[in-house]
N, C-alpha and C positions, 0 to 999 in steps of 0.2 A: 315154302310159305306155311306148309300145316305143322312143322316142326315150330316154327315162331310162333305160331296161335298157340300151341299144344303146352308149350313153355311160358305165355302169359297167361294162360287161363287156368292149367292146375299147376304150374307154380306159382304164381304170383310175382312174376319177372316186371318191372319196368322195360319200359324200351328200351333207358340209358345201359341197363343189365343186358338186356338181351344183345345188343349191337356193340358191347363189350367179351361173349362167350368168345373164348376160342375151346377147341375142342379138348386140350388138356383139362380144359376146368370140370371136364366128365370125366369121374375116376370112381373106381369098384362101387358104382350104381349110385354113385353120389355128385350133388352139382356144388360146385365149390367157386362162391363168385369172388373174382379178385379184382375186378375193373369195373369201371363201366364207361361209357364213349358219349359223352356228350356235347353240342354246337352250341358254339358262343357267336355272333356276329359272319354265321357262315362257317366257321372252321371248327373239325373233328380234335374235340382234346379227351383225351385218356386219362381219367384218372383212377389211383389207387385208393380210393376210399367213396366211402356213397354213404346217405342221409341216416339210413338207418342202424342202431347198436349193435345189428345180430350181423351186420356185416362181414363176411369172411368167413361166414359157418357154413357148413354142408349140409345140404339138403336131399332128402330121400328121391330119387327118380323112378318115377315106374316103368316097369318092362316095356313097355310099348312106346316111350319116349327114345328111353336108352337104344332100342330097335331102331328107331329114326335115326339116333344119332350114331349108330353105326354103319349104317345102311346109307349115309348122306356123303358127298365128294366135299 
């Protein structure tokens, strides 16, 4: 859970974003979004594109997150 806060609050992740990571998407200290998982009528759909232009860029992660996200099963 403090890895999901940690991830909306100094990155600026949506839910749709965050409930989209898999952990590839952490690579040499950068987060690089390619999905996001959002529910329609109940049901989990995955897509590959989300609202905003900057979509699919990489974003700087700091040591204490990247820490979490290796330190997590």
């Amino acid at each position: 859970m403090e890895l999901i806060v940690a991830l909306a609050m100094w990155q600026g992740l949506r839910a749709s974003e965050i409930r989209g990571l898999k952990k590839s998407d952490f690579r040499n200290g950068e987060l690089h979004i390619e999905r996001v998982i959002v529910t329609v009528d109940g049901e989990h759909i995955e897509k590959s594109n989300a609202k905003t232009v900057d979509y699919g860029t990489a974003d700087q992660i700091s040591k204490t997150i990247m820490g979490n996200i290796n330190h997590s099963q």
